[in-house]
C-alpha positions in Angstrom: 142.4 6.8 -132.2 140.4 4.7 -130.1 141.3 2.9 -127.4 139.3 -0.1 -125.3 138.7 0.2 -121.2 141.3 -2.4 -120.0 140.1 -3.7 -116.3 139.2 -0.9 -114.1 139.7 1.4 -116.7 143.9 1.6 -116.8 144.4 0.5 -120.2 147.3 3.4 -120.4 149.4 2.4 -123.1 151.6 6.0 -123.2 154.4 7.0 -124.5 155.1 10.2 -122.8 157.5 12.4 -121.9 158.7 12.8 -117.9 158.2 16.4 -116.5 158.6 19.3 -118.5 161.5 20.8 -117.7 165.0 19.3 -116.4 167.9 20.4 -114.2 169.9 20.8 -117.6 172.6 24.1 -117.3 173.8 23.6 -121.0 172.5 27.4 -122.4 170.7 28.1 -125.4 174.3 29.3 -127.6 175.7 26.1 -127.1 172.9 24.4 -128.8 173.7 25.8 -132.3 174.0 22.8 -134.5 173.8 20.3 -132.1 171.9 17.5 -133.8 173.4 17.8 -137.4 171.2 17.1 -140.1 172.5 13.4 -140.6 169.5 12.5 -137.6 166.8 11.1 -139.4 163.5 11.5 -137.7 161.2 10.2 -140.5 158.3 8.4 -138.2 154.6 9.1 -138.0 155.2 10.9 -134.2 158.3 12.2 -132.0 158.7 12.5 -128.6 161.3 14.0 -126.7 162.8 14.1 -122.9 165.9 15.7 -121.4 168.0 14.9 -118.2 170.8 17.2 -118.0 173.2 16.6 -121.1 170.9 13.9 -122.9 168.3 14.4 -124.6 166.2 11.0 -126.0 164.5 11.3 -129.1 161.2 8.7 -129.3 160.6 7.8 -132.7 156.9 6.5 -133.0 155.2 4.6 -135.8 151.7 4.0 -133.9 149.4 0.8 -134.3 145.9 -0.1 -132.7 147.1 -1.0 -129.4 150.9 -1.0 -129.9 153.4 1.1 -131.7 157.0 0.7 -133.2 159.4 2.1 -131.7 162.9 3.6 -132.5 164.9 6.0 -129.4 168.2 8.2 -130.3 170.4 9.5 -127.5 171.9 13.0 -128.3 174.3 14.6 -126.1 174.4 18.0 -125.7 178.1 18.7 -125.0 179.5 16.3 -127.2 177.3 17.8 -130.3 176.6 14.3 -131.7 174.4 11.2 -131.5 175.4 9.0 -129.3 173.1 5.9 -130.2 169.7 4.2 -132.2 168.2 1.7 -130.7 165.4 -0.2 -132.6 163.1 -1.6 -130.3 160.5 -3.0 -132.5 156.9 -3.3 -131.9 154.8 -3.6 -128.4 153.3 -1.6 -126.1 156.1 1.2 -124.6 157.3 2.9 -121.9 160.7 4.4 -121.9 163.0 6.9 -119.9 166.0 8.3 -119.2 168.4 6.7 -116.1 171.4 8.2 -115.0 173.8 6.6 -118.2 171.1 5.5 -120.4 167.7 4.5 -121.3 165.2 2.1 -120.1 163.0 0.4 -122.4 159.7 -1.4 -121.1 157.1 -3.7 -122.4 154.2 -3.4 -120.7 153.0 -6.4 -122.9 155.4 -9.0 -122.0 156.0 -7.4 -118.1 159.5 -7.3 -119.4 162.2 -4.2 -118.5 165.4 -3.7 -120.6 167.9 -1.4 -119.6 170.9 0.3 -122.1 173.6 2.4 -121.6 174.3 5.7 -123.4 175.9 4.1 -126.4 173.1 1.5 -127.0 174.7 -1.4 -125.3 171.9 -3.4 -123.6 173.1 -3.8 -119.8 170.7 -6.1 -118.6 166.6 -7.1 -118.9 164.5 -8.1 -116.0 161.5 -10.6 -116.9 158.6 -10.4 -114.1 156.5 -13.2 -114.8 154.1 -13.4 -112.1 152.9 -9.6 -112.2 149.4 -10.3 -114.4 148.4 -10.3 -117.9 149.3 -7.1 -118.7 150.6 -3.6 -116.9 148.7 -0.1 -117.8 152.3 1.9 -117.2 155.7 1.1 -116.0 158.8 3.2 -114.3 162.1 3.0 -113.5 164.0 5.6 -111.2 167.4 6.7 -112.0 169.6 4.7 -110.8 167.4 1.6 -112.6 167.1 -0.4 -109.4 163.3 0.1 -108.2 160.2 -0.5 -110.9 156.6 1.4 -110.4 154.2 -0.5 -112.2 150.5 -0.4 -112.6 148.8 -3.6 -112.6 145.8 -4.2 -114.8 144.4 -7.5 -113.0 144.4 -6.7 -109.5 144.3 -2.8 -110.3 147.3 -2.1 -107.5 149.8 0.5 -108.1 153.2 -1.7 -106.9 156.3 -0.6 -106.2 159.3 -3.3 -107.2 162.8 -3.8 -106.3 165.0 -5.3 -108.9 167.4 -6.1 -106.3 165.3 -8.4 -104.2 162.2 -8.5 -105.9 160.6 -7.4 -102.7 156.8 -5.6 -103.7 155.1 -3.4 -101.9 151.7 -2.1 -102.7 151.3 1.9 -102.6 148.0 2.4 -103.9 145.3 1.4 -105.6 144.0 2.1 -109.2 140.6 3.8 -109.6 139.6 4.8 -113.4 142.5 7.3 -115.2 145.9 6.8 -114.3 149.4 8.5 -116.1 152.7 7.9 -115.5 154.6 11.1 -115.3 158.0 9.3 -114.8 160.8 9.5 -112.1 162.9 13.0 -111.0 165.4 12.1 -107.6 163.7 9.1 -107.1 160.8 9.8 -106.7 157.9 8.3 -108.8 155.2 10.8 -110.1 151.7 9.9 -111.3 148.3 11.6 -112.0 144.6 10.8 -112.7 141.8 11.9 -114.8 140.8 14.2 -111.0 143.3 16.8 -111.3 145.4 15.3 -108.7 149.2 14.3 -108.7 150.6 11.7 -107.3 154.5 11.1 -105.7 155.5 7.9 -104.5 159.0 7.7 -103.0 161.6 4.6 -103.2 160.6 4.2 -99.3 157.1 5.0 -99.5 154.5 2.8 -97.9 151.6 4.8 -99.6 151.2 7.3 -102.2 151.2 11.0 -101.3 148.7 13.7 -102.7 151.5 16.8 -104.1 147.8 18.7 -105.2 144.8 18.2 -106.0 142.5 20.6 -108.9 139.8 19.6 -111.3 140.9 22.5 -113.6 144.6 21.2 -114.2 145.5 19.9 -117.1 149.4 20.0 -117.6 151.4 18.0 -114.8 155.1 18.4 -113.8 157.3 18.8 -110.7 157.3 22.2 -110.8 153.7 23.3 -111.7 150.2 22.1 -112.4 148.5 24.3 -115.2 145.1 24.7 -115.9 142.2 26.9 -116.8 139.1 28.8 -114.4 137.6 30.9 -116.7 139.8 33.3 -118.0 142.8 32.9 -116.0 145.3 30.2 -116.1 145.8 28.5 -112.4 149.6 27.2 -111.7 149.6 24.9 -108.6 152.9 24.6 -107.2 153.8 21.4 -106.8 156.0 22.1 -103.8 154.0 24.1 -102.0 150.6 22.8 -102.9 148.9 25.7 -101.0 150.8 28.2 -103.5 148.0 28.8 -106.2 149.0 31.9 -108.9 145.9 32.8 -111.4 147.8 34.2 -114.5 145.2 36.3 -116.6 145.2 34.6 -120.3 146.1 36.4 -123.2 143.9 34.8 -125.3 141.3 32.1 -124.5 142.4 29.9 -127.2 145.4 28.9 -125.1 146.5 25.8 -123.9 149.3 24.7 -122.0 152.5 23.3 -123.4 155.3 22.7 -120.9 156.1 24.4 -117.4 159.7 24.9 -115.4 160.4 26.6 -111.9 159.6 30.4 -112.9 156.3 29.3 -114.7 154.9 27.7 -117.5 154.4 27.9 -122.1 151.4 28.0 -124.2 150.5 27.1 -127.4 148.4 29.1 -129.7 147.1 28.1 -133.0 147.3 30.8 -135.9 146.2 29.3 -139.1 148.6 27.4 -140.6 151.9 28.6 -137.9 151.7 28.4 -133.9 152.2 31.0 -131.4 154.3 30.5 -128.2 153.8 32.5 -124.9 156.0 32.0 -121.9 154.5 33.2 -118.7 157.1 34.0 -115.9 154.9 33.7 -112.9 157.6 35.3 -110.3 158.5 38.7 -112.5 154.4 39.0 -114.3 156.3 38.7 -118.0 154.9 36.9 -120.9 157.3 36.7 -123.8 156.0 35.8 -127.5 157.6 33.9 -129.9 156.4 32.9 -133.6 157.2 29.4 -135.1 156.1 28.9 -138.4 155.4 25.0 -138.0 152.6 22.8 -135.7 154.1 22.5 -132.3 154.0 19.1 -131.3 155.4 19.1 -127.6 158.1 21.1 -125.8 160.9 20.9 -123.2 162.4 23.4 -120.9 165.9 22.3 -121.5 167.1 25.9 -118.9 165.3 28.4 -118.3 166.3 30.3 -121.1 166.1 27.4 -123.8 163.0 25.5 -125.3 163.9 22.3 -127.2 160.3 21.7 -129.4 159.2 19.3 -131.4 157.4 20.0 -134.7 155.8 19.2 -138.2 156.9 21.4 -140.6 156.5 21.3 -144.2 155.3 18.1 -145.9 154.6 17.1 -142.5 158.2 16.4 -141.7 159.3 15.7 -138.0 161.6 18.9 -136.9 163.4 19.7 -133.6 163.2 23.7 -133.1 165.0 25.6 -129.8 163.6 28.8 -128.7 166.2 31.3 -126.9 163.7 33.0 -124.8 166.5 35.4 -124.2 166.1 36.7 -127.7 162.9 35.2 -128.7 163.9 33.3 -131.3 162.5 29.7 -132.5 165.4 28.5 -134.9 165.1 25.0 -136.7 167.4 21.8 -136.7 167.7 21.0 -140.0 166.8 16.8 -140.3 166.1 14.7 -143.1 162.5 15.1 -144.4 159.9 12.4 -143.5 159.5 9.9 -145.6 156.7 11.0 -148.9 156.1 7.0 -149.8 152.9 6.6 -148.1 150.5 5.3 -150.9 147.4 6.4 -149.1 148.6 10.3 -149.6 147.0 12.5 -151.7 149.3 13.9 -154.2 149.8 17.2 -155.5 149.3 20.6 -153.9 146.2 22.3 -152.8 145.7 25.8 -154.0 143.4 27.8 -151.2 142.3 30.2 -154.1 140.1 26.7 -155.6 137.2 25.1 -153.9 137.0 22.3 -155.8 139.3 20.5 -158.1 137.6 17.8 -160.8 139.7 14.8 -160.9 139.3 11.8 -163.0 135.8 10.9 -162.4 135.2 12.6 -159.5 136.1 15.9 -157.4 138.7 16.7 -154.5 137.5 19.8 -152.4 141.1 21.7 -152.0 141.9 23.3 -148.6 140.0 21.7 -146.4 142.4 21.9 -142.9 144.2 18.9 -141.8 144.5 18.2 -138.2 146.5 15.5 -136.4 144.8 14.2 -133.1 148.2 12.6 -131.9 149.8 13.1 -129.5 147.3 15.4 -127.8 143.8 14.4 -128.1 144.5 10.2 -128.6 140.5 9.4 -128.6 139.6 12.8 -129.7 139.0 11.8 -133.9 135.1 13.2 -133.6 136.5 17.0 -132.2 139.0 16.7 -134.2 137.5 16.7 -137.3 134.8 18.7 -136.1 137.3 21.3 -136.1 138.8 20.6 -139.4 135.0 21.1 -140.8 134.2 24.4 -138.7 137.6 25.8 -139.8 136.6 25.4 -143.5 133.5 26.6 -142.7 135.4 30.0 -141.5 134.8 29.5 -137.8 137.9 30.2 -136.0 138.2 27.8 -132.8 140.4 25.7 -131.4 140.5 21.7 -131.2 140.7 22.3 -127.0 138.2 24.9 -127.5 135.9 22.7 -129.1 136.0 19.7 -126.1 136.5 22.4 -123.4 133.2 24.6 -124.1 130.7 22.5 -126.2 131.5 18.6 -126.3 129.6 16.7 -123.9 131.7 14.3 -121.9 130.8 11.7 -119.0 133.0 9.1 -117.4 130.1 7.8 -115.1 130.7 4.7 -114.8 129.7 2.4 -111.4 128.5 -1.0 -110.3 124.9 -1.6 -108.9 123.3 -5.0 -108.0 126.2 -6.6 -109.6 125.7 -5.2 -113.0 127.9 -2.0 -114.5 126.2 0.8 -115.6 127.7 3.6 -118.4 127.0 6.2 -120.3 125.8 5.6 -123.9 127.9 7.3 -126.6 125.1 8.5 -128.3 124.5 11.3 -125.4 128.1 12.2 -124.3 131.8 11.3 -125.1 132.7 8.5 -123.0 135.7 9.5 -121.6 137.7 12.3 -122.1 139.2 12.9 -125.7 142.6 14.0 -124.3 143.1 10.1 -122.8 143.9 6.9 -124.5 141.8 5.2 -122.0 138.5 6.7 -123.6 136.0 5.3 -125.5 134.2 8.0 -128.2 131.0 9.2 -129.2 128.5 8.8 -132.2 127.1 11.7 -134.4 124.6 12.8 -132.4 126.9 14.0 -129.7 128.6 16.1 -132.3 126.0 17.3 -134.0 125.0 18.6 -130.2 128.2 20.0 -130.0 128.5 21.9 -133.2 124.7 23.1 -132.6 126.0 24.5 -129.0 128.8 26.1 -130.6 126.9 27.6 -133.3 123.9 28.7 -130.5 121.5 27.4 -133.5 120.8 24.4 -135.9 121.2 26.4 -139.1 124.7 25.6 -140.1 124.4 22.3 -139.0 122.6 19.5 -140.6 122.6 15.2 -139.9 122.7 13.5 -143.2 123.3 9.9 -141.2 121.7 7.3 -143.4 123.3 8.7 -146.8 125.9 6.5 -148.3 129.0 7.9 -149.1 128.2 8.0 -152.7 125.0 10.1 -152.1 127.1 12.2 -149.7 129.7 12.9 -152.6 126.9 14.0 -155.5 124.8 15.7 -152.8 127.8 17.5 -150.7 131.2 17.1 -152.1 130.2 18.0 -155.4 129.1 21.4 -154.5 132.4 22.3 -152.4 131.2 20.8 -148.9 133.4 18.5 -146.9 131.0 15.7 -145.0 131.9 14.2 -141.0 131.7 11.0 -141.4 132.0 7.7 -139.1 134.4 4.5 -140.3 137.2 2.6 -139.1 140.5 3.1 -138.0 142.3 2.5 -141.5 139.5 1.1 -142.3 140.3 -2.5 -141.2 137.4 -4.9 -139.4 135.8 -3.7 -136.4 134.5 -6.3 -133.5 132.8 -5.8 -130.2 134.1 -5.6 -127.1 133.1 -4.4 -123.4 129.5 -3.9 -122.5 127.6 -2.2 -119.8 124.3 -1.2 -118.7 122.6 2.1 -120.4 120.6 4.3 -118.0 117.2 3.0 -119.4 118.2 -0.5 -118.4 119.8 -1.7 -122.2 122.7 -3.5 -122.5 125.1 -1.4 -124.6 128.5 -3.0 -126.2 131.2 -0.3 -127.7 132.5 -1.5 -130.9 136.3 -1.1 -131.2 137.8 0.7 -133.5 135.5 3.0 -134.4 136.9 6.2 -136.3 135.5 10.0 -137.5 136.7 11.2 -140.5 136.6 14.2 -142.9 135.1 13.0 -146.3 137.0 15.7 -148.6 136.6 14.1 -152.2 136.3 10.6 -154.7 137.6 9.6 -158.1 136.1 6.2 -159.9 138.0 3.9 -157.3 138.4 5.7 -154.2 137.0 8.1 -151.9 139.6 10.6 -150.3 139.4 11.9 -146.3 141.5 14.0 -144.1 142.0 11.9 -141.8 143.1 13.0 -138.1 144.6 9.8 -136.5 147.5 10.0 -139.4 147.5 13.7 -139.5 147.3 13.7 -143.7 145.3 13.2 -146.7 144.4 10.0 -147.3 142.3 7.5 -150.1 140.5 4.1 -149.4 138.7 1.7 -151.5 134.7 2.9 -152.2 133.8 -0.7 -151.3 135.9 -1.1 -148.2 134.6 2.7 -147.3 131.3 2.2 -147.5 131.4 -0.9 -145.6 132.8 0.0 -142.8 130.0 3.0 -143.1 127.5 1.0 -142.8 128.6 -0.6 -139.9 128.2 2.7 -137.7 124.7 2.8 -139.6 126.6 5.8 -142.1 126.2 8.5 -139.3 127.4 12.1 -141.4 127.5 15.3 -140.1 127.7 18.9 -142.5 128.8 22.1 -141.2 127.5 25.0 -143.5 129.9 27.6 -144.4 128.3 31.4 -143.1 126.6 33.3 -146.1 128.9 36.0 -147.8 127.4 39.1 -147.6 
């Protein structure tokens, strides 16, 4: 999904959860059952936090630049839901305070507090704080604000008491909001570095600072250098640990005070490790679903979110005692999306002839939310090299062969970028990123590859010619559109190295194209995470408007 540079590059519009981990001491047997299968989790995304008891559930229908939003409050003890809260649609940031939830709209610079059982307790309207805030805080006790601000690009600390301000730093490209733990604010930017800010703070502090990390929390920063993880403590920052990796498709889930978890991607099932840095264990543990995000609820239990079957949200919890992943049973995810494909997909069948046209069966479908926002081009990269039989991983794939650059800079009052055509602006793991166009894939694929055999540019074909030429014969086609294929317009422009004047178009999209019938042409699509049809017309439109850039993998000869 792609996302547009607000001012000074900050346009963060996150929903995220606050540190993994949490001071919780609820154990993992007293979880059996908890949530009851009356919860109904059927949204596009979930994302889940936990403060001791509580755990809030974010229920997230995403939009271009907004997203719908729906929270449930769970307690732990009391083995029932405790309240759903429908906030509607705007740009989000929410948390957990010490008997509720905090809603805010970085939109309308507007903070609305509620209290366990959903009662609104009061909303705070800032009015003179800008056009529009890149991320917004509370602490605990829901009496001090951090907020980002987009038009003076100042990190401000605000007291809802007095409405004193203070400015504690200043905003320079990337910048996430990590949330609040004993009132103290934690942030970090695209450097590696994170960032704590106290409630009487006149400055930001620097907890560590790495290129290599990508996973932030109060306990750890986790990263990779070659073939070791590195796990920066963040309270000693001079305590560095290098954790040899078990396999170098890893990447980095969630962390708590005796180390961190990693994800693995095994076909069609996940793979956890848990790596306890003090005692040099590493526990496995299977779940047969696509891991969305996990919590350390102790350190004994996992609470993880996941998409199981039919694509249905699920909650999981992993007793690492016993290393067991056992699911929450919740009401299945609603099936009523028109743009689904329908029916199943048998592996043994390449190619399944519809009416007036053919659907290529089993091509891999892989959602780009919530980890890799911007990341549609590598994402269906992968989806195309995983039919192809290559075995690699989404991170893999930006990590070792995608070309990034964030080079942005002023000179002689003009600003100067780099052109999409040559790297990915950005960083596909960001919703402050831009994208690329074919020819940075193609790059990308060809590095991966170490040749230009397997892959071949057929930009300049229309879809049409694309499906008689490619689909036909069993081979699924990159291709560049839209997001949902609605309108595209321009927006920001800077200053290519060769002195042109570059403008990014916004909402530009890559797809898989996986098959057509007499009226539509059908893609696996990775900002939705399914199967999905559009109109030939509309399609090829929207085509044309990225000049129909197409990539091909090649599948490797048999024999």
């Amino acid at each position: 999904m792609k996302k547009i540079f607000i001012i000074y590059l900050i346009s963060i519009i996150i929903l995220t959860m606050f540190l993994s981990g949490c001071n919780s001491k609820t154990k993992s047997n007293e979880l059996l059952n908890v949530l009851g299968k009356e919860l109904n989790l059927s949204s596009e995304m979930i994302e889940i936090s936990a403060r001791d008891d509580i755990i809030k559930i974010d229920c997230i229908q995403p939009k271009l630049y907004t997203t719908n939003l729906r929270v449930i409050l769970y307690s732990l003890s009391k083995k029932k839901q405790l309240c759903e809260v429908d906030l509607g649609e705007d740009a989000w940031n929410t948390g957990l305070t010490d008997d509720g939830f905090y809603a805010i709209s970085l939109l309308r610079q507007e903070i609305v507090v509620y209290g366990l059982n959903g009662s609104e307790k009061f909303r705070h309207k800032i009015t003179d704080a800008g056009n529009y805030w890149g991320f917004g805080i509370l602490n605990e006790t829901a009496d001090y604000l951090l907020l980002g601000h987009s038009k003076n690009a100042e990190i401000i600390r605000y007291s809802l008491k007095d409405g004193k301000q203070t400015v504690v730093g200043k905003i320079h490209g990337y910048i996430a909001e990590l949330g609040c733990r004993d009132n103290q604010f934690y942030l970090h930017n695209a450097e590696g570095e994170l960032l704590r800010i106290g409630l009487d703070d006149e400055a930001m502090e620097s907890v560590y600072y790495d290129p290599a990390i990508r996973l932030y929390t109060k306990d750890y920063g986790v990263g990779r250098v070659d073939a070791s993880f590195l796990a920066i403590s963040a309270q000693n920052r001079h305590k560095n640990n290098y954790i040899q990796m078990t396999s170098i498709d890893e990447i980095a889930l969630a962390a708590y005070q005796n180390g961190f978890a990693t994800l693995v991607n095994i076909h069609d099932s996940d793979l956890l490790r848990i790596y306890d840095i003090h005692n040099k264990e590493i526990q496995e543990v299977p779940i047969n679903a696509k891991v969305q995000q996990a919590v350390f609820l102790d350190e004994d239990t996992l609470l993880i979110s996941a998409k199981g079957e039919s694509s249905q949200n699920r909650l999981y919890y992993c007793n690492l005692l016993k290393a067991e992943m056992t699911p929450m049973a919740f009401q299945d995810e609603s099936s009523t999306n028109s743009s689904t494909v329908s029916g199943s997909l048998e592996p043994s069948v390449e190619t399944t002839h519809v009416q007036d046209g053919t659907l290529i069966q089993n091509v891999p479908v892989i959602a780009q939310m919530p980890s890799y926002p911007t990341g549609c081009e590598s994402v269906s990269a992968v989806m195309a090299l995983q039919f192809a039989g290559e075995h690699v991983s989404v991170d893999e794939f930006i990590d070792n062969y995608l070309e990034k650059s964030l080079n942005f800079y002023y000179s002689n009052g003009k600003r100067y970028g780099p052109s999409p055509w040559e790297h990915f602006i950005g960083d596909p793991r960001s919703k402050a990123s831009y994208g690329c166009m074919a020819p940075v894939i193609e790059r990308a694929l060809k590095n991966y590859f170490g040749n230009e055999e397997r892959v071949l540019n057929t930009t300049g074909m229309t879809l049409d010619e694309l499906c008689r030429g490619y689909i036909d014969n069993g081979i699924p086609v990159i291709v560049w559109t839209s997001i949902n294929m609605i309108d595209t317009y321009l927006t920001n422009t800077w200053t290519l190295a060769d002195g042109t004047t570059y403008t990014w178009t916004a909402n530009e999209h890559c797809m898989v194209l996986i098959g057509y019938d007499k009226q539509n042409y059908y893609f696996n699509d990775p900002y939705t995470g399914k199967q999905v049809k559009f109109e030939k017309l509309l399609s090829q439109k929207r085509s044309d408007t990225f000049d129909r850039q197409s990539l091909i993998v090649i599948a490797k000869k048999q024999g």
